[in-house]
C-alpha positions as MATLAB code, in Angstrom:
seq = 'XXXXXXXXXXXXXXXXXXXXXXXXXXXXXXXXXXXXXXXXXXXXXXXXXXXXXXXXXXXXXXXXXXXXXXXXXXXXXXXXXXXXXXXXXXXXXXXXXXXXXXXXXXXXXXXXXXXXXXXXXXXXXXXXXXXXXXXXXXXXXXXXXXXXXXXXXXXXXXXXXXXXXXXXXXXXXXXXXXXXXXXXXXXXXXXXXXXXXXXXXXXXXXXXXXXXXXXXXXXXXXXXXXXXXXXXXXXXXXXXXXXXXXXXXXXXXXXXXXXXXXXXXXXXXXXXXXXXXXXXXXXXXXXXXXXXXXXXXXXXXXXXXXXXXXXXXXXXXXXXXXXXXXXXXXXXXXXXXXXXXXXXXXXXXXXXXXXXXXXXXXXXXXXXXXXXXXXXXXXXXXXXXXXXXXXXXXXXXXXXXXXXXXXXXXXXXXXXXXXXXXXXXXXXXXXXXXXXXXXXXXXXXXXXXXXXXXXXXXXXXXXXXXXXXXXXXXXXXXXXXXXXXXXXXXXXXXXXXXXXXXXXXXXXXXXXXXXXXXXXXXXXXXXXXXXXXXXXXXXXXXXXXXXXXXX';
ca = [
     -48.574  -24.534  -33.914;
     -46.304  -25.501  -37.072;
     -48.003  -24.799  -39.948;
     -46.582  -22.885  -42.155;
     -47.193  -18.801  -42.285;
     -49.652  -18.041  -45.439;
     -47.903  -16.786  -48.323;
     -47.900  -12.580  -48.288;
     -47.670  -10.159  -50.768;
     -44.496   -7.942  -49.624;
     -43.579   -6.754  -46.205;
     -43.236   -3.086  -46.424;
     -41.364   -2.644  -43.351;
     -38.574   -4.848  -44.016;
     -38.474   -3.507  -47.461;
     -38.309   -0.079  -45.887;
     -35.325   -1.371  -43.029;
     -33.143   -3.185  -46.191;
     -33.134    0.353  -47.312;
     -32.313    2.144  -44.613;
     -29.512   -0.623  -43.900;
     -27.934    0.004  -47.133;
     -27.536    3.836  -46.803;
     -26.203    3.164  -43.235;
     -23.817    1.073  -44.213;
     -22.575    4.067  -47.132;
     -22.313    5.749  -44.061;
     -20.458    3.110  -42.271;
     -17.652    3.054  -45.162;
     -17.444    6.642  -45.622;
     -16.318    6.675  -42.060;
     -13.314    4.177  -41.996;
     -10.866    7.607  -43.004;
     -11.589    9.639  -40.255;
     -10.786    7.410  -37.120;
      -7.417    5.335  -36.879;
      -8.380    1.922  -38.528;
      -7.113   -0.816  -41.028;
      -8.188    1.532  -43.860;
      -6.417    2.182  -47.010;
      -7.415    6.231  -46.861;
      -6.565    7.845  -43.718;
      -7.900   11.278  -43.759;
      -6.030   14.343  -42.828;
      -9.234   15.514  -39.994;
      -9.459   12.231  -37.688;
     -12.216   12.348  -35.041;
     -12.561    9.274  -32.421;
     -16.201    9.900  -32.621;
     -16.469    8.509  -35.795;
     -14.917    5.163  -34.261;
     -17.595    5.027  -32.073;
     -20.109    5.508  -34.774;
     -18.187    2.503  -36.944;
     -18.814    0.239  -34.448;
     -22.754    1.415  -33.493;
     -23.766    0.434  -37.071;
     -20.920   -2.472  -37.649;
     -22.157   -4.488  -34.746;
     -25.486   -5.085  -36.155;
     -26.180   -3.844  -39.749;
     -25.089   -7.525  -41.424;
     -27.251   -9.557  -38.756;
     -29.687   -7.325  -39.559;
     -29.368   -8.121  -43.373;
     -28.785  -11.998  -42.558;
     -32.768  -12.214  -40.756;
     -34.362  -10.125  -43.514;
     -32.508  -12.634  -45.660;
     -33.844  -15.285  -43.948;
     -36.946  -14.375  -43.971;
     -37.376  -13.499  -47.738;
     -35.741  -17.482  -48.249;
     -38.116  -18.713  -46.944;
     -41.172  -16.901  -48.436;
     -39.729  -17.724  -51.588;
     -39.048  -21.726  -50.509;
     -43.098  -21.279  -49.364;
     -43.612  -19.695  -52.888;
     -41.739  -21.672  -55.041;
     -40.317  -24.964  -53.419;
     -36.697  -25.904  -53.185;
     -35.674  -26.363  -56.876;
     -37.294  -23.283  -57.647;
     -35.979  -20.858  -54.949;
     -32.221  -22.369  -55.539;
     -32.849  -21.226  -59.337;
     -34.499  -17.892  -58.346;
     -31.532  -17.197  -55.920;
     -28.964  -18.297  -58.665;
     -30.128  -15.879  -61.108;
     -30.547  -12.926  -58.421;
     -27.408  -13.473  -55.782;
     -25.251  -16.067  -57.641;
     -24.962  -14.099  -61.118;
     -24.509  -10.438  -59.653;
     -22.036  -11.766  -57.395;
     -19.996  -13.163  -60.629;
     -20.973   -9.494  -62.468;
     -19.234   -8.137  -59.743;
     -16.112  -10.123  -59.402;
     -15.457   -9.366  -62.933;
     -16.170   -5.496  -62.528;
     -16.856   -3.900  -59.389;
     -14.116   -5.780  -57.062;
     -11.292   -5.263  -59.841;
     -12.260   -1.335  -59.673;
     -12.333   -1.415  -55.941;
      -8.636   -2.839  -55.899;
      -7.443   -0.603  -58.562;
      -8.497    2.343  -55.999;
      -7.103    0.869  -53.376;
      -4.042    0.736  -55.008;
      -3.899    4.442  -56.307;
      -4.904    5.107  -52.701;
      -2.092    3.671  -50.778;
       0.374    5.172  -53.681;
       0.741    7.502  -51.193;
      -0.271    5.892  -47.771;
       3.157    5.306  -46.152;
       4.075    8.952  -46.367;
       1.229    9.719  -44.389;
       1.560    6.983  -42.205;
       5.049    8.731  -39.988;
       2.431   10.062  -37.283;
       0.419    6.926  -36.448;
       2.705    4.946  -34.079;
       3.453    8.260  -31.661;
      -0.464    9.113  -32.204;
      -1.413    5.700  -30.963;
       0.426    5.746  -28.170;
      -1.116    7.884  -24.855;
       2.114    7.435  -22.542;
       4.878    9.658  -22.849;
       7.473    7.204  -22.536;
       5.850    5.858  -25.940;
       5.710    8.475  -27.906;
       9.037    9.741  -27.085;
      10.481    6.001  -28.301;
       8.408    6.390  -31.840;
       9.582    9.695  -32.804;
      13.095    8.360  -31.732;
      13.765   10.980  -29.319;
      16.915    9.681  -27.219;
      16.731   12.537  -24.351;
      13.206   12.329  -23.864;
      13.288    8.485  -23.551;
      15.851    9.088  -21.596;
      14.368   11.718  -18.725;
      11.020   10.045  -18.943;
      12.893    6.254  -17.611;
      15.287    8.413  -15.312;
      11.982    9.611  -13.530;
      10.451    6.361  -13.476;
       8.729    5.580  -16.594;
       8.295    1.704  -17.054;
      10.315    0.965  -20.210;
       8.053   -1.902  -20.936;
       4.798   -0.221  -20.357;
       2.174   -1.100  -23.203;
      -0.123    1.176  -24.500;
      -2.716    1.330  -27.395;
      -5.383   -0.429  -29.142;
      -2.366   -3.075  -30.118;
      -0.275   -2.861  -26.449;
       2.559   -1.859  -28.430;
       5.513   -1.230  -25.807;
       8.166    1.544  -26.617;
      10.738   -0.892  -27.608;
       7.778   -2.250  -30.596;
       7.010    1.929  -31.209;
      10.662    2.914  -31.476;
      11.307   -0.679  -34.139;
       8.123    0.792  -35.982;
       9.956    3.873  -36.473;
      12.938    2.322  -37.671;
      15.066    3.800  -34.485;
      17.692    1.627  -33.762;
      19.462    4.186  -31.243;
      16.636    4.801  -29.523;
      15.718    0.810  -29.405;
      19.312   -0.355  -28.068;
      18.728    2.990  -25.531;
      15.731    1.174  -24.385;
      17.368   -2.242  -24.176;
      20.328   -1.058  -22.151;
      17.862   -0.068  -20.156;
      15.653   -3.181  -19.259;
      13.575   -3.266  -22.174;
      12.204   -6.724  -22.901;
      13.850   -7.579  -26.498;
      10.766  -10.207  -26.485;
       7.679   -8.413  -25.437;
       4.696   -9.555  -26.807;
       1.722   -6.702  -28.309;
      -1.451   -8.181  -28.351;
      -1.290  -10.231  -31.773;
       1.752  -12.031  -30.113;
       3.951   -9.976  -32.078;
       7.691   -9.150  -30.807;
       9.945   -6.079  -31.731;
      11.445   -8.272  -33.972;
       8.758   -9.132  -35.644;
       7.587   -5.858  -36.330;
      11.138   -4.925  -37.885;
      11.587   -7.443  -39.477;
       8.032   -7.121  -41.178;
       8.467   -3.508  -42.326;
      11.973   -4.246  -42.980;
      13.857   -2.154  -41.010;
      17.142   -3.726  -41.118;
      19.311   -1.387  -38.246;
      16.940   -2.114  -35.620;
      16.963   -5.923  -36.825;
      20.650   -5.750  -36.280;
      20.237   -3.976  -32.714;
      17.997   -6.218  -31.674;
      19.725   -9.210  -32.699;
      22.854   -7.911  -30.533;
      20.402   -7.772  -27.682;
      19.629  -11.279  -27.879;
      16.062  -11.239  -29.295;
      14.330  -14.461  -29.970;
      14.991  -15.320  -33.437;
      12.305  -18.182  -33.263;
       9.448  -15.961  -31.336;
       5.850  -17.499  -32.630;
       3.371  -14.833  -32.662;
      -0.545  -15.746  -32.336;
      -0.715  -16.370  -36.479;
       2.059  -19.302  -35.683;
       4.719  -16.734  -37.695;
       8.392  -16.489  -36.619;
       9.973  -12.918  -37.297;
      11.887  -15.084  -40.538;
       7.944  -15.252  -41.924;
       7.587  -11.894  -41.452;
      10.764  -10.776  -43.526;
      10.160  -12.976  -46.165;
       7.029  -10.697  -47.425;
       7.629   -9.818  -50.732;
       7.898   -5.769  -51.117;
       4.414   -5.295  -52.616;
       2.463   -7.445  -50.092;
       4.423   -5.453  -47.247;
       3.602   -2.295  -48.186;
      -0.189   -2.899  -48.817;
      -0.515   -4.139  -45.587;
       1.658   -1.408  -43.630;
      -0.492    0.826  -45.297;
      -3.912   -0.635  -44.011;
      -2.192   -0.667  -40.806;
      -0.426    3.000  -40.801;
       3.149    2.183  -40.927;
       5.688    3.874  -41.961;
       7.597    2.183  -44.695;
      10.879    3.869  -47.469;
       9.667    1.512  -50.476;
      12.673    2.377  -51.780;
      15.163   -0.607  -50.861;
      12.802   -2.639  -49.314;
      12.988   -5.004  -50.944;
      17.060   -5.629  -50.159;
      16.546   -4.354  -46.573;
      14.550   -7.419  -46.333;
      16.769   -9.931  -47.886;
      19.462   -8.633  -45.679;
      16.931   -8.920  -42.904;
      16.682  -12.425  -43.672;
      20.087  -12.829  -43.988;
      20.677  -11.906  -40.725;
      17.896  -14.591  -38.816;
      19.357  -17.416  -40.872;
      22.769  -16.741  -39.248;
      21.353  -16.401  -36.191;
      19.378  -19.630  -36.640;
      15.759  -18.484  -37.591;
      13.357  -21.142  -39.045;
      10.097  -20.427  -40.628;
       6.916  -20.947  -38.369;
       3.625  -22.498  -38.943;
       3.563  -22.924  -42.838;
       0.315  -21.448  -44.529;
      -1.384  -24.437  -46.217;
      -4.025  -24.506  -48.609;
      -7.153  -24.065  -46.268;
      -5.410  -20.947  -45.456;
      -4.987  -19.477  -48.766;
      -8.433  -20.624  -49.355;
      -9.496  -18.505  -45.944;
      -7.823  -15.669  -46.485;
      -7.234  -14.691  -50.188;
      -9.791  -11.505  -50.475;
     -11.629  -12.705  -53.614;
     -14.930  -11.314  -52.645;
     -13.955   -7.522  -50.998;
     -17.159   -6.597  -49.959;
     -19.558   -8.742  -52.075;
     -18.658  -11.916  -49.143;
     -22.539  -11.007  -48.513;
     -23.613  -12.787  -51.401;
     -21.371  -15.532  -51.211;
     -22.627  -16.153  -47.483;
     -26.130  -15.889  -48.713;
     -25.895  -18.282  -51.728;
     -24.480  -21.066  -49.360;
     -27.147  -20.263  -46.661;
     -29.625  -20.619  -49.344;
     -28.725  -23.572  -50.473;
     -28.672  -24.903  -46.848;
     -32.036  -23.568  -46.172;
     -33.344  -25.302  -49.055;
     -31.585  -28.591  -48.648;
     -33.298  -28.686  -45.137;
     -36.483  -27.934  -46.700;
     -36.171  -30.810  -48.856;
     -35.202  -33.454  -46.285;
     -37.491  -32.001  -43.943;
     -40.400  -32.953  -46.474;
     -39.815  -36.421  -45.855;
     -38.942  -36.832  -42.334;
     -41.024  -35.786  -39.173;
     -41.225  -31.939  -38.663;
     -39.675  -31.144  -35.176;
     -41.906  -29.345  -32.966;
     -40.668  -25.577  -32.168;
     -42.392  -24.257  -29.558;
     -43.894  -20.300  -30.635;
     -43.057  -18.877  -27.717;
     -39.129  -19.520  -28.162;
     -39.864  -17.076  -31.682;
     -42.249  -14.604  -30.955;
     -42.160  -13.325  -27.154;
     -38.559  -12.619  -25.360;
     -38.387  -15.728  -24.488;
     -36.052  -15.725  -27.934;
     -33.247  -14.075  -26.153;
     -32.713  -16.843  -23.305;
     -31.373  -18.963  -26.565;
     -30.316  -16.504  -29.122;
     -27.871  -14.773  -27.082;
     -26.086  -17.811  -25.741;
     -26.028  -19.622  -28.971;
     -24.395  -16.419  -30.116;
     -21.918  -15.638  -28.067;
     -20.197  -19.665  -29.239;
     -19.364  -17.887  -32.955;
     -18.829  -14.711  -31.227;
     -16.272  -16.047  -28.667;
     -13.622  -16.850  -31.918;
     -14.077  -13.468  -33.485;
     -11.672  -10.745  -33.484;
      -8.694  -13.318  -33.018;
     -10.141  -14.581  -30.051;
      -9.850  -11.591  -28.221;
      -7.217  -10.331  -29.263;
      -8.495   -7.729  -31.933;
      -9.613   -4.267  -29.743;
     -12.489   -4.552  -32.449;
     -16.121   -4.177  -31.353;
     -18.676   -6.383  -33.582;
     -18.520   -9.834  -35.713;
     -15.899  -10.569  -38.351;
     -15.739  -10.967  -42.188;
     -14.739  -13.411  -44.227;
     -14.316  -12.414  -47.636;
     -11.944  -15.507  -48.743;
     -13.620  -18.712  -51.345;
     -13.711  -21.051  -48.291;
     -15.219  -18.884  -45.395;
     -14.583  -19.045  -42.207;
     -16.322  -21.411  -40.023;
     -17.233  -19.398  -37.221;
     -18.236  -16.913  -39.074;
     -20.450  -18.591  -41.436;
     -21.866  -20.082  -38.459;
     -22.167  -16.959  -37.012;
     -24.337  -15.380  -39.639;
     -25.918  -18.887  -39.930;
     -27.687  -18.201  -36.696;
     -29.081  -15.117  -37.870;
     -30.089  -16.237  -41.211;
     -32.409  -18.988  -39.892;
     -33.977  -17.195  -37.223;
     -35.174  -14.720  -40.089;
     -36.918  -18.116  -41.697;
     -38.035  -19.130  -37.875;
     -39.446  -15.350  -38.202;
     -41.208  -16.245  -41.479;
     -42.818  -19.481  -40.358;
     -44.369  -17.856  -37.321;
     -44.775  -14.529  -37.840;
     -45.097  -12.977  -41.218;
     -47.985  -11.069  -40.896;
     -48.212  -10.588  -37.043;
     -45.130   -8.510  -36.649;
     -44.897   -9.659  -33.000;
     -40.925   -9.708  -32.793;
     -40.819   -6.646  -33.063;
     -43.208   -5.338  -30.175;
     -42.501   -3.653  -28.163;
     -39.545   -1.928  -30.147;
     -38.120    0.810  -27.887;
     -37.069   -1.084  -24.803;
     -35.082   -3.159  -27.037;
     -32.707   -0.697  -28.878;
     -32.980    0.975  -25.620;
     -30.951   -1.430  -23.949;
     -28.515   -1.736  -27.239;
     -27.667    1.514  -27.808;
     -27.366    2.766  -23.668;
     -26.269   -0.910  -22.024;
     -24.823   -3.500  -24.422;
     -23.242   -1.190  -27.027;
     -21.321    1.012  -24.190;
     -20.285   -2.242  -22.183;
     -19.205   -3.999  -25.468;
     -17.348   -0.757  -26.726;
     -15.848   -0.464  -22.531;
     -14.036   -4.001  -22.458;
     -13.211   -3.816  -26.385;
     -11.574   -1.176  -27.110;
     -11.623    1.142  -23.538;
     -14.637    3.486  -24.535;
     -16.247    5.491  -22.895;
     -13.255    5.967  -20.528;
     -15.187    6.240  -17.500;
     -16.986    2.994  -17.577;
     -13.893    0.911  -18.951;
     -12.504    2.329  -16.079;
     -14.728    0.959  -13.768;
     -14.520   -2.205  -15.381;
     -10.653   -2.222  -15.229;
     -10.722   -4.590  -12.007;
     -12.304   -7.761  -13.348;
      -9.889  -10.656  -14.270;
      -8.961  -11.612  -17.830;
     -11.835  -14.448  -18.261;
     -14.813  -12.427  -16.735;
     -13.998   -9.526  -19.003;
     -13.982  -11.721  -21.884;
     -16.979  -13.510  -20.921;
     -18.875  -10.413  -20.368;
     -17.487   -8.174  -24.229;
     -18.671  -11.293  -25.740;
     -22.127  -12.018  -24.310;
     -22.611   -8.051  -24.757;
     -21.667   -8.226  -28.112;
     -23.468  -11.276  -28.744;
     -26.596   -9.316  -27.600;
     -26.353   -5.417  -29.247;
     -27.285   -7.179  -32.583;
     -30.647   -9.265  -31.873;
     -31.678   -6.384  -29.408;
     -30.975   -3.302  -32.164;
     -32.233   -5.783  -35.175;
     -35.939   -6.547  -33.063;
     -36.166   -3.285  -31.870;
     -35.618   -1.854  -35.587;
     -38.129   -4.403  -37.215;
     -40.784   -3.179  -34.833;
     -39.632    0.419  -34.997;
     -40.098   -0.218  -38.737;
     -43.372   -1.544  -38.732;
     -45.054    0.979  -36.603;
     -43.226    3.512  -39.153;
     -43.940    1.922  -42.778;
     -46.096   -1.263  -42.625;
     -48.252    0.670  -45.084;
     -46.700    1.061  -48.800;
     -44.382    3.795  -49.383;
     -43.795    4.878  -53.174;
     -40.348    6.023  -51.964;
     -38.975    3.397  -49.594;
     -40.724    1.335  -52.215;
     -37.742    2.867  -54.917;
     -34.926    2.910  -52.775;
     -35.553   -0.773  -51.448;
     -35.433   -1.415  -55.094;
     -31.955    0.365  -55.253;
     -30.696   -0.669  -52.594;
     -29.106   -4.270  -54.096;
     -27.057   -1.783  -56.676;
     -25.986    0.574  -54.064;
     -24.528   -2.297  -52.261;
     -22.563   -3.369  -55.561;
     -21.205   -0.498  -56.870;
     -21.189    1.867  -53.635;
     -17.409    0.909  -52.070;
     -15.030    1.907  -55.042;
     -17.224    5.352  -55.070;
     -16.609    5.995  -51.470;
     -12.918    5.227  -51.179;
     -12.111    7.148  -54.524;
     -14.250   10.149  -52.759;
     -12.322    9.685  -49.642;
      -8.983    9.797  -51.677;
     -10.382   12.760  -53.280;
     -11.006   15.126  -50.242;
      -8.394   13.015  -47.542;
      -6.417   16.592  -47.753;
      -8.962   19.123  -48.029;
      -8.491   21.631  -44.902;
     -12.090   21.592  -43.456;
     -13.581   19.465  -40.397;
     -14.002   15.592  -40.499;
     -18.253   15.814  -39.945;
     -18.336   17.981  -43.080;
     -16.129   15.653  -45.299;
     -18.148   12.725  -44.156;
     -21.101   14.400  -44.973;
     -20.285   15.377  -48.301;
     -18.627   11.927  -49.308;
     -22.407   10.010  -48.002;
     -24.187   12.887  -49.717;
     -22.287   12.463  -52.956;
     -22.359    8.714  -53.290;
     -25.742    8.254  -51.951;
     -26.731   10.923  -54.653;
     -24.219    9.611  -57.591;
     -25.727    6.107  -57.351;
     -29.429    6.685  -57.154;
     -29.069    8.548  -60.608;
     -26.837    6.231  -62.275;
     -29.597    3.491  -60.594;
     -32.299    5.367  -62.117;
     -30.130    5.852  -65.652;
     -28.438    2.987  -65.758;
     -29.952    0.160  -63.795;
     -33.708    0.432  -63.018;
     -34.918   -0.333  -66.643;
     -32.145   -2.316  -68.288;
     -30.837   -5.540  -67.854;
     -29.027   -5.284  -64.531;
     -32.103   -4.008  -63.298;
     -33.659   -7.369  -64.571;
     -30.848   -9.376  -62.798;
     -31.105   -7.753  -59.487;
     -34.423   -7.027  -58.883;
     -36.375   -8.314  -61.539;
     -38.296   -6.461  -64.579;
     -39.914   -3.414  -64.129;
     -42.337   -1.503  -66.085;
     -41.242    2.095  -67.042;
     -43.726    5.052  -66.559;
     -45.588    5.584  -69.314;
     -45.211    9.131  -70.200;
     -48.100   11.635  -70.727;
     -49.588   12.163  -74.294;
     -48.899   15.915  -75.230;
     -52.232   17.553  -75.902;
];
């Protein structure tokens, strides 16, 4: 059938999972300091489990968020109609998201930036840490004898190792060892060797502007013109002003002396232009459009505003024309995955660089023109949560049964994924080790394509076995949850900052920065928010208690 679902009251379930969601994804924050990742706090207690964690709730928490999105669209377009649900959604994703520009983004910068004050110092350990081969570690500390005894007993001096397949010649560049890099190319070393972004020694000296291995490398005959995958030439690299360089050696843990960077560089470039370097692939405007982080973490609501629109645009046009026929089945039975999953894994196939990112899950796209794949990715999930709607508000039937699903997310597709992504658990991406180039590809992405429909059904009917009846509390922090997800990140990374040095174990850190912040904004929700006019904006009025006559 196609009739439209009867208009319900409130889904308690969902209400109760958009909760849950949020705090998970405090949690999923809070973690980014204690495992090696673009993160501007790296704490002082790093634990690889926490990695592995990351990517558990990363690969599916915004899906998640884009169906129960979906599916409160379109109760509202059932509601209220097109022109009204645009208006409703203007007034309760389209404002906050401006509120938040103005306030919470600018604060969550201005951390940032106190944050990474101090980053490169801390960043000297990172190269030799990321590297498991000895030959590698030995060429970012700059130790000419090791490097040295490990190639005299056979060591290959181009062997590539870490999440980036950074070779000892691109470790000892990082490092800023020129000795040991013209060591390494006396010995073989390929002064062109490509880590996984496409990147070349050069480039990576030339980027953090470290002008005595530019110089080495340049005697070694080193491509001037080497095009890594963004289309950049090493001459792009060394043309990043000072302050850009540093922010982003800091997300990525390199070491950097900001002290003469700035004419390290210039002599940097110096140097290419002599040697006949041109500039790459010029960024154009689509790319500053792409890229530019204008929305930090609130991309969310500029995704959902243009999805909404969308949604209600086809509800419009749909009015007049023929409704297509969509068969039940294909929504509510498992039948759902033979199309979901493949239609998937198209968006999913461009994400993480194509590939070339060890980074388990879907991308972002925080810049004011997103990125195609990625707004069709969410896309995807956003419409089968209005599908869901239309054909099952009240039933609850995706969801059941809900245990064989996240049983095959969390102990088959999560554990591939993680295996051919970024080599964990070590046993199984061992195993998998053998398969060619395109059937490992093929298979990260179709796994990865799955883990989020499997872990989001299985949740929704874990969820309404748990709370389809009301719940005063999941009630409240359902109501909280759209101001936790403002104001939560500038909290977290100023908490992170706060404790990065603090001599006690990673779990209890991350515990106490989730506690903290989880804690921090329900009061100021229930101070600040609940009954005033943010409140109003987010969520809508609401009443406050009446208190008790004294006798």
């Amino acid at each position: 059938m196609n009739t439209p679902t009867p208009s319900i009251a409130r889904r308690s379930d969902l209400d109760a999972l958009r909760a849950v969601a949020m705090l998970l994804g405090i949690a999923l924050h809070a973690s980014l300091s204690f495992f090696p990742s673009m993160w501007v706090v790296a704490d002082r207690s790093q634990d690889a489990a926490f990695g592995v964690l990351f990517s558990a709730i990363h690969g599916f928490r915004m899906p998640t968020f884009f169906v129960m999105s979906g599916f409160f669209a379109a109760m509202l377009l059932h509601r209220l109609g097109p022109g009204a649900t645009v208006k409703h959604r203007f007034r309760r994703v389209f404002l906050p998201m401006l509120l938040g520009l103005a306030t919470v983004v600018p604060l969550t910068n201005g951390i940032f930036a106190v944050a990474m004050s101090s980053a490169s110092a801390k960043a000297d350990a990172a190269p030799a840490a990321e590297g498991t081969d000895a030959i590698g570690g030995a060429a970012a500390a700059g130790d000419l004898e090791a490097i040295g005894r490990h190639l005299d007993r056979g060591a290959d001096v181009d062997a590539a190792s870490g999440d980036y397949r950074l070779t000892p010649l691109h470790r000892a560049a990082l490092g800023d060892h020129a000795e040991a890099a013209g060591l390494l190319l006396d010995r073989g070393a390929d002064a062109d060797a490509a880590a996984i972004d496409g990147g070349t020694p050069l480039h990576a000296a030339a980027f953090v502007g470290h002008d005595a291995v530019v110089a080495t490398l340049l005697e070694h005959g080193a491509d001037v013109n080497a095009v890594n995958g963004r289309g950049a030439t090493p001459l792009d690299n060394a043309t990043i002003d000072a302050p850009t360089t540093l922010y982003y050696a800091s997300l990525l843990k390199l070491p950097v002396v900001e002290e003469g960077l700035g004419d390290r560089k210039a002599a940097i470039v110096a140097m290419l232009r002599a040697k006949g370097a041109g500039p790459g692939r010029q960024a154009g405007l689509v790319d500053l459009l792409t890229q530019l982080p204008v929305f930090s973490h609130l991309w969310f609501l500029w995704f959902l505003w243009w999805l909404t629109l969308g949604l209600a645009a086809v509800a419009a046009i749909g009015s007049r024309l023929p409704r297509p026929r969509i068969p039940e089945r294909l929504v509510v039975t498992p039948a759902r995955y033979l199309w979901l999953a493949p239609l998937t894994m198209i968006p999913q196939w461009f994400m993480g660089d194509g590939g070339a990112s060890p980074i388990f899950g879907p991308d972002t796209s925080s810049g004011l023109l997103p990125i195609p794949h990625v707004l069709a990715y969410y896309a995807i999930f956003f419409g089968f949560g209005a599908l869901d709607y239309r054909f099952d508000a009240r039933a609850g039937r995706v969801g059941s049964p809900w245990w064989p699903p996240l049983a095959i997310g969390l102990l088959v597709a999560f554990p591939l994924g993680m295996a051919l992504a970024t080599g964990w658990p070590a046993p199984l991406a061992g195993a998998l080790a053998g398969l060619d180039l395109t059937a490992r590809r093929v298979l990260s992405v179709a796994s990865q394509a799955a883990y989020p429909w499997l872990m989001t059904f299985g949740l929704m009917g874990l969820f309404r076995r748990l709370f389809s009846a009301e719940s005063p509390t999941m009630r409240y922090l359902s109501d909280s949850a759209y101001w936790l997800y403002l104001a939560h990140l500038p909290l977290i990374v100023a908490a992170q900052y706060a404790v990065r040095d603090w001599p006690i174990a990673a779990p209890a850190k991350f515990a106490l920065i989730v506690v903290a912040a989880t804690a921090f904004l329900l009061l100021t929700y229930r101070s600040m928010v609940r009954y005033t006019w943010i409140g109003r904006m987010l969520n809508g009025p609401r009443e406050r208690p009446a208190r008790p006559e004294s006798a």
